[in-house]
C-alpha positions as CSV (number, residue, x, y, z in Angstrom):
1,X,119.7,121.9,78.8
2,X,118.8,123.3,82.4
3,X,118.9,120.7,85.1
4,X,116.9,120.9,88.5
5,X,120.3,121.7,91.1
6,X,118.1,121.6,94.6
7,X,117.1,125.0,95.5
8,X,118.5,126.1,91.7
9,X,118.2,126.2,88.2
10,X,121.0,126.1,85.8
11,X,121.2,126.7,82.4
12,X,122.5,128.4,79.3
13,X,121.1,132.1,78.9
14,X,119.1,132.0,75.7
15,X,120.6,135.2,74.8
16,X,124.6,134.6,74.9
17,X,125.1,131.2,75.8
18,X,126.8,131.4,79.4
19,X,125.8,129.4,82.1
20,X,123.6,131.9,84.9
21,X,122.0,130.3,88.1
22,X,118.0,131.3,88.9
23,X,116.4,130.1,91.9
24,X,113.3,128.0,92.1
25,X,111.2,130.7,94.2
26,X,112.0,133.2,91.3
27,X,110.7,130.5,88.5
28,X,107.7,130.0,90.5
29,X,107.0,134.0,91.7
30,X,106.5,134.7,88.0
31,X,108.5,137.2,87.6
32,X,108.8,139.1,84.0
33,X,108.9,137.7,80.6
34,X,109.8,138.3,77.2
35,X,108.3,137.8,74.7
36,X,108.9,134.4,73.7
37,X,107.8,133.5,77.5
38,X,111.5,133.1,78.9
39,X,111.6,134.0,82.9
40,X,113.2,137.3,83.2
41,X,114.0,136.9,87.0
42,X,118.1,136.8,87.2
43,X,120.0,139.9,86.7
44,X,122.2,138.2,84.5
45,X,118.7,137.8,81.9
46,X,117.3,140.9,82.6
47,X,121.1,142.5,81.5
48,X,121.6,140.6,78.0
49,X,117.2,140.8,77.2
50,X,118.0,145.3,77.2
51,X,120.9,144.4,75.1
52,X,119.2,142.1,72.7
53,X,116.1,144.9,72.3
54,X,119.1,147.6,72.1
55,X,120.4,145.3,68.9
56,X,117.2,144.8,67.7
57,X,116.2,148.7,68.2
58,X,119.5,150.0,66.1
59,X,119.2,147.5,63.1
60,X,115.7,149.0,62.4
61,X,115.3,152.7,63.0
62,X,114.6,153.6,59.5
63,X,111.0,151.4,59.4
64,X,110.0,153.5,62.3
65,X,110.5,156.8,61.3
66,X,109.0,155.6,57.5
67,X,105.1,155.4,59.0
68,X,103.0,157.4,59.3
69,X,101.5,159.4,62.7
70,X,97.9,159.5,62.8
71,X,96.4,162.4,64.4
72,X,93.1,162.3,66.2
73,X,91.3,166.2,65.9
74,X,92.4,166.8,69.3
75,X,95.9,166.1,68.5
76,X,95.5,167.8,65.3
77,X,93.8,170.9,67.4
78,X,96.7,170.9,69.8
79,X,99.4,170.8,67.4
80,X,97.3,173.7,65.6
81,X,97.7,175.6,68.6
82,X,101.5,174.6,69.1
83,X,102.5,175.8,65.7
84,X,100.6,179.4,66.0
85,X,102.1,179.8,69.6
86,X,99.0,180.2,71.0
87,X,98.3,178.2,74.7
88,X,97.3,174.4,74.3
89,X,94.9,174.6,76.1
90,X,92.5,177.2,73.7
91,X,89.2,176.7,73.5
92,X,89.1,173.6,76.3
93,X,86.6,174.3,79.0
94,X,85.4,172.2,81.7
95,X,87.2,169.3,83.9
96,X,87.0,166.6,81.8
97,X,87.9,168.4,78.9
98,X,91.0,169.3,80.3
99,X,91.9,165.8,81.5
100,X,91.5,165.0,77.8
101,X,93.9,167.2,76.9
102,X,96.5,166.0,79.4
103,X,96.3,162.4,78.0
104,X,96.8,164.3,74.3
105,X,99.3,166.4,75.0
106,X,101.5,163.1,76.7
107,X,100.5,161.2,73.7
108,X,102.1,163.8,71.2
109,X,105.4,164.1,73.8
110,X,106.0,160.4,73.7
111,X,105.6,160.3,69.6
112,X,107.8,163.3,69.4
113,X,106.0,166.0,67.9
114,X,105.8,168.5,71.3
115,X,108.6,169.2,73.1
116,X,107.2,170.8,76.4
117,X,104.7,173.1,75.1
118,X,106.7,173.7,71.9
119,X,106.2,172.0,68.7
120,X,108.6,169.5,66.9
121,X,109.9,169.1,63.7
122,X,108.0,165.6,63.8
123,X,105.1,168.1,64.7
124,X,105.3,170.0,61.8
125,X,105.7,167.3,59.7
126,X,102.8,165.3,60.9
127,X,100.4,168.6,60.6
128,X,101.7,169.1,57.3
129,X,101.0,165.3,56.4
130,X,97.4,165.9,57.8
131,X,96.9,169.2,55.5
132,X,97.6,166.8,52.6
133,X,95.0,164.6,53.3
């Protein structure tokens, strides 16, 4: 159990059991959390919270790949686009259109399915999934 030590906090780290120090300015500051509300402030927290999400990341890669993107008809548009190697930007016309289409085209990067302006595997498989439908 942590005990008040003057201008410190010491305690057991929730995550392996050693003793770390935190200050009381950090505890108060507010600093980052996880998600059962444990201060992230110390170093020595912040180091074994990444390795405890790097655990929990590899013993469950298989239920992320199992579901299923969903495409929004831009997404599906753009992919369209990707697989015919035409530009992504086709048929897009106006300012806010093509501020649309930046937010898209990040979205689809960050799940995987473009690469750049190329299309994935992922991407295939997703349009392909969307055909079926």
């Amino acid at each position: 159990m942590a005990r008040n030590a003057g201008e410190r906090v010491i305690g057991p780290c929730p995550y392996c059991g050693e003793r770390y120090m935190r200050t009381n300015w950090m505890k108060r500051s507010g600093m980052g959390r996880d998600a059962q509300g444990r201060p992230l402030s110390d170093t020595h927290l912040i180091a074994c919270h990444k390795r405890y999400l790097a655990a929990q990341q590899a013993k469950a890669p298989e239920q992320e790949s199992k579901r299923p993107v969903q495409l929004t008809a831009r997404m599906r548009q753009v992919l369209e686009h990707a697989a015919a190697g035409r530009p992504l930007d086709t048929g897009i016309s106006g300012r806010s259109e093509y501020g649309g289409l930046a937010g898209t085209v990040l979205a689809l990067q960050v799940r995987g399915l473009l690469a750049g302006q190329e299309i994935t595997k992922g991407g295939l498989d997703a349009l392909a999934q969307e055909k079926d439908r």
